[in-house]
C-alpha positions as CSV (number, residue, x, y, z in Angstrom):
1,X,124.4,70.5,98.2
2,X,122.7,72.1,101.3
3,X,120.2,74.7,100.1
4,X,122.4,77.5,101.4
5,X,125.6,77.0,98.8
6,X,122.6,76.4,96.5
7,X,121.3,80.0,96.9
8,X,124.7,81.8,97.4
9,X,125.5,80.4,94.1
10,X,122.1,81.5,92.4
11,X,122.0,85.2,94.0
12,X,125.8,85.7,92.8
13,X,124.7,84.7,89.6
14,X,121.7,86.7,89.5
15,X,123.3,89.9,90.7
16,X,125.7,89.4,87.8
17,X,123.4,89.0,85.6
18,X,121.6,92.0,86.8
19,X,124.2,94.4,87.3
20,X,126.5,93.9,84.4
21,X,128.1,97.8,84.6
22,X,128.2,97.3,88.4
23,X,130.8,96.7,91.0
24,X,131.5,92.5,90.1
25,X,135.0,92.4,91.8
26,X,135.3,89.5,93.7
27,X,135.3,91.3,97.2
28,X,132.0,93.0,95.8
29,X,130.7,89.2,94.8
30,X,131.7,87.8,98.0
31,X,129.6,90.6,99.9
32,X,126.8,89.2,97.7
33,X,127.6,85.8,99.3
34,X,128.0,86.2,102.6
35,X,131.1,84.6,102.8
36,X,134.5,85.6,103.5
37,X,136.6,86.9,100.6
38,X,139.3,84.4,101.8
39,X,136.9,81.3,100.5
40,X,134.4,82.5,98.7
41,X,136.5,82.5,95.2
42,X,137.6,78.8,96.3
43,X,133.9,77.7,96.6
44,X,132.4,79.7,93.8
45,X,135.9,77.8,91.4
46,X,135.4,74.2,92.7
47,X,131.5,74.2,92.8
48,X,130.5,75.9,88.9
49,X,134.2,74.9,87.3
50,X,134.6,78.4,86.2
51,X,136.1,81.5,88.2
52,X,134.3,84.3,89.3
53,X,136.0,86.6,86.5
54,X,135.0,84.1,83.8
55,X,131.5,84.0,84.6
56,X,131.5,87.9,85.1
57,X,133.2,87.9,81.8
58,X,130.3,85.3,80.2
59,X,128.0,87.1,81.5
60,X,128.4,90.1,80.2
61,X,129.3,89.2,76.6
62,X,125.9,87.3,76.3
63,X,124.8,90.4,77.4
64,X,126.5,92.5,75.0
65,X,126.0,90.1,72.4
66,X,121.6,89.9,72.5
67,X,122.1,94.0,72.1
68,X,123.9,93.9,69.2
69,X,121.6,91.6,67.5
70,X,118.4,92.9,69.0
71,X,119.0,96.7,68.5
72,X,121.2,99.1,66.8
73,X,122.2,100.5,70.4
74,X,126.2,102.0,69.8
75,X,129.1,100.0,69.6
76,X,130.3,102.6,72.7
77,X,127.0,102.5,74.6
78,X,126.9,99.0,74.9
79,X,130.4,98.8,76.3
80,X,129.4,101.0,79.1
81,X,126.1,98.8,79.4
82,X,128.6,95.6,80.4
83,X,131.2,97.2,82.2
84,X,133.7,98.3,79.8
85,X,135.4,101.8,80.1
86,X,135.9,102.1,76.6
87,X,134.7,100.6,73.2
88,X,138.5,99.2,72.4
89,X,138.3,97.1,75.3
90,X,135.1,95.8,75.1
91,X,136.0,94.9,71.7
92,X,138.8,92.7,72.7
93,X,137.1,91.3,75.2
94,X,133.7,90.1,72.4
95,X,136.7,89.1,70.3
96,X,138.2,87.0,72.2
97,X,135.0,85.2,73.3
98,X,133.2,85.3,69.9
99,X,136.0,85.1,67.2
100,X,134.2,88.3,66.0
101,X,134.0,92.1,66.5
102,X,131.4,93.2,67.5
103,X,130.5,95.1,64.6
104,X,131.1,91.9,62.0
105,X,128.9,89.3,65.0
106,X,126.2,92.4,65.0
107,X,126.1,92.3,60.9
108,X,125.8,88.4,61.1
109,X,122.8,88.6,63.0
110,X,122.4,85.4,64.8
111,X,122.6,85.3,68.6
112,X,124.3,82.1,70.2
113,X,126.4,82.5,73.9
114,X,129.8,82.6,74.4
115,X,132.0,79.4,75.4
116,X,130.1,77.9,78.2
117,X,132.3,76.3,81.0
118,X,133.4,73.0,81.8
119,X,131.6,70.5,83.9
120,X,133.8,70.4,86.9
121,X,134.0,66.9,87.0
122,X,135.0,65.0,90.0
123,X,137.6,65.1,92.2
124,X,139.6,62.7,94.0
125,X,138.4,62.3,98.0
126,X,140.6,62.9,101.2
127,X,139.5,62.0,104.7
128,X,138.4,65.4,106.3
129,X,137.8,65.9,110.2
130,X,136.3,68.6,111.9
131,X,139.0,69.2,114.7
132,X,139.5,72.2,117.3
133,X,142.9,73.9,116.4
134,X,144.5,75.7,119.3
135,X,146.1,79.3,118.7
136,X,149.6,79.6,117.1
137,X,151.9,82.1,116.8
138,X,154.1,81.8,114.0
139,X,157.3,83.5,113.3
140,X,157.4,83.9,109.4
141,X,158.1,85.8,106.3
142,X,156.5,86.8,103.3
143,X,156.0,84.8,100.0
144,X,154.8,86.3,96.9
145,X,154.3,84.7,93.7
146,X,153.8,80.6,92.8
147,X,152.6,78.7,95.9
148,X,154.7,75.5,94.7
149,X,158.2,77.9,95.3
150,X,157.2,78.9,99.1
151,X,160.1,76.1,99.4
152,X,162.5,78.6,98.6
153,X,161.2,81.2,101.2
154,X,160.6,78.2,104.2
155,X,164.6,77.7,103.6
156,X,165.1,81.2,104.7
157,X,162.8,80.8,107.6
158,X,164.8,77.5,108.7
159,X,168.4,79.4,108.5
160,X,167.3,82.5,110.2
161,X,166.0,80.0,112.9
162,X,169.6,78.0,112.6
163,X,171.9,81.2,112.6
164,X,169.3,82.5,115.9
165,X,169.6,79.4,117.5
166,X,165.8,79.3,117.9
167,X,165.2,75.4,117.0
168,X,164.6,74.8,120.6
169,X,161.9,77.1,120.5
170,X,160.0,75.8,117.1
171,X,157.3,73.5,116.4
172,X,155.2,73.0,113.3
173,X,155.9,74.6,109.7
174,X,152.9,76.0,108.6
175,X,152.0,77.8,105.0
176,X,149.3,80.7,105.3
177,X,147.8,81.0,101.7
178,X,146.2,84.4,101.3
179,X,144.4,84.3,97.4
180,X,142.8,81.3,95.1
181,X,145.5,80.7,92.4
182,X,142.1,80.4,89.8
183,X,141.6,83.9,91.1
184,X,144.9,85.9,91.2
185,X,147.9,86.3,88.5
186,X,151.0,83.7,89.8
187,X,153.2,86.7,90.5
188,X,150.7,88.1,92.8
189,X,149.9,85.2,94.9
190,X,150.3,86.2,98.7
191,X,151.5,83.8,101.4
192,X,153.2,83.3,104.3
193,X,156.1,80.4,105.2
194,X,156.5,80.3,109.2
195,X,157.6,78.4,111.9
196,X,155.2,78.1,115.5
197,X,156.9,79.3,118.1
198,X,157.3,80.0,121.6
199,X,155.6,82.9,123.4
200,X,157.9,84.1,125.3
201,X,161.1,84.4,122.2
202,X,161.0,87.8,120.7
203,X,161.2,88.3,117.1
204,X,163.0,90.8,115.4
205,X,163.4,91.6,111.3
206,X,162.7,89.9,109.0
207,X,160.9,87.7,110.9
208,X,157.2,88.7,111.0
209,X,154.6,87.7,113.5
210,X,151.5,86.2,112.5
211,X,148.6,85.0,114.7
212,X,146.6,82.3,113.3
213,X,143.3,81.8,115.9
214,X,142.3,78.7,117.8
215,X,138.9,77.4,116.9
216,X,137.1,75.1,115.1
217,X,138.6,74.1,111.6
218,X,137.7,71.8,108.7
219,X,140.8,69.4,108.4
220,X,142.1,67.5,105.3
221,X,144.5,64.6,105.8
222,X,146.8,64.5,102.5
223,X,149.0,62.3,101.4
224,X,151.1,62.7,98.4
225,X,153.8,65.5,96.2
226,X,152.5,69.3,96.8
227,X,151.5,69.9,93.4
228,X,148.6,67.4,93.8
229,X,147.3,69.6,96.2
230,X,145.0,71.8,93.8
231,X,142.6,69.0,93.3
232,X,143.1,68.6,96.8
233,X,141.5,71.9,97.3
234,X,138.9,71.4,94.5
235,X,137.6,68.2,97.2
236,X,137.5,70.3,100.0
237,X,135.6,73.3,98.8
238,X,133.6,71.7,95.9
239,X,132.2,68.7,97.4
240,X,132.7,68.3,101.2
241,X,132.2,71.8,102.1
242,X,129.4,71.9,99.7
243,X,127.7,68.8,101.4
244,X,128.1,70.4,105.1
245,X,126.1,72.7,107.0
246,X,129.5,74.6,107.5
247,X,130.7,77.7,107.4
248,X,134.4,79.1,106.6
249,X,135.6,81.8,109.0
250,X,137.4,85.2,107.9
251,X,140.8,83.4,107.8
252,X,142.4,82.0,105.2
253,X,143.4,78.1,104.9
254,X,146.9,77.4,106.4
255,X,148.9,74.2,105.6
256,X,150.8,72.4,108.3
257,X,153.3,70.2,106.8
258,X,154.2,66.4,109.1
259,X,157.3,65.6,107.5
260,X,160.0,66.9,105.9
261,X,160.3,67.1,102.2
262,X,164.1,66.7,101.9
263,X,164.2,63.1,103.6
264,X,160.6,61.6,102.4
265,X,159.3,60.4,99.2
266,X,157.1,62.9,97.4
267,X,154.7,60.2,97.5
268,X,154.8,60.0,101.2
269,X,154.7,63.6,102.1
270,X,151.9,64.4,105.0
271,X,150.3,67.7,105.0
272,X,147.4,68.8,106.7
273,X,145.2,71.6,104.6
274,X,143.0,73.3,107.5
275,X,139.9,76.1,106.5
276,X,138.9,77.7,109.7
277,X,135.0,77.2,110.3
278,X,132.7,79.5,111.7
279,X,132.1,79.0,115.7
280,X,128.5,79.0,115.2
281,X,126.5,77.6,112.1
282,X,124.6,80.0,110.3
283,X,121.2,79.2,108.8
């Protein structure tokens, strides 16, 4: 990979390791990166095969884990050492990665690491362009929860625009997807279904505008059923964007679906997955 994912990984690692009481939210860990929050969990997932909370969380049990064997530091200071508030959740948490309390892994006396993660193992390719996107405005609601059910809230879109008479008006259907599903609980997933549309119709509730920004944008051509789109994704952050010299903008990835899912095959469903890329190439 381009020396520049190379370090981003190795100074988010190292400021783990380094700071395991600190700030290690992932806003706070794409900071470290340099990268927007919208992408950085997406690269960080597809490039190490572990999310950002898992490494945090390996991190600081090793952590945890060479004190108890090396010292006879507290059970409670150690838990504020790694980040724990109290000594009952840091307990949990060495539990659940050791098998063992931390008392009972501190009495048997032999240091070894927590699970380590998965390779992340290869990924199926897609063609990718890099293409100028024009600006859109789309008229659009709210989805929260499981990306795969934004059907349900694209169906609301579409009779709005049937009962407003505002097909004349509409163009693409475009998803906006606001979090990393590796990253955020299902129920809390944010998104967007809308509908580009004309300038000049006005919207009114429940109908929300959203501006997506013309610019230059890394484009993947899939073909296939939506649910294959998470190794999709994997592709286009874990190896293409890796092998690049690119840069994602502070926007998150929108989806722009080329046929209709009611009347064509899953197997012949066309959507375009589109990360917006910085307009100039950082070093």
């Amino acid at each position: 990979m381009p020396a520049k994912y190379e370090d981003r990984l190795l100074r988010v690692l190292r400021h783990i390791h380094d700071n395991p009481a600190g700030d290690l939210s992932l806003d706070a860990l794409a900071e470290v990166a340099a990268m927007s929050r919208f992408h950085w969990h997406r690269v960080f997932h597809a490039m190490t095969g572990e999310s950002c909370a898992e490494a945090v969380r390996r991190a600081r049990m090793y952590r945890a884990a060479a004190a108890l064997v090396q010292g006879d530091r507290p059970l409670r200071l150690i838990a504020g050492d790694v980040g724990y508030p109290s000594q009952q959740s840091f307990t949990r948490a060495f539990r659940a990665a050791y098998g063992l309390t931390p008392g009972a892994f501190r009495h048997r006396g032999v240091l070894v690491p927590p699970h380590c993660p998965a390779s992340k193992g290869d990924h199926p390719m897609y063609p990718v362009e890099t293409l100028d996107q024009p600006a859109r405005r789309l008229a659009a609601l709210p989805h929260r929860g499981a990306y795969i059910r934004i059907g349900e809230t694209f169906d609301a879109v579409a009779a709005i625009f049937s009962a407003r008479g505002l097909w004349p008006h509409a163009q693409e259907m475009i998803g906006v997807y606001y979090d990393d599903p590796a990253a955020v609980a299902e129920g809390d997933l944010r998104s967007k279904a809308g509908i580009v549309i004309d300038e000049e119709v006005t919207l009114a509730a429940p109908l929300e505008e959203v501006r997506l920004p013309a610019g230059r944008y890394a484009v993947m051509h899939y073909k296939g059923p939506y649910p294959g789109l998470e190794a999709a994704y994997k592709y286009l952050y874990g190896d293409w964007l890796a092998g690049t010299d690119e840069e994602p903008g502070d926007h998150p990835p929108i989806e722009i679906y080329l046929n209709d899912p009611r009347n064509i095959a899953p197997e012949d469903l066309l959507t375009d997955v589109c990360v917006p890329l910085r307009a100039e190439v950082v070093a």
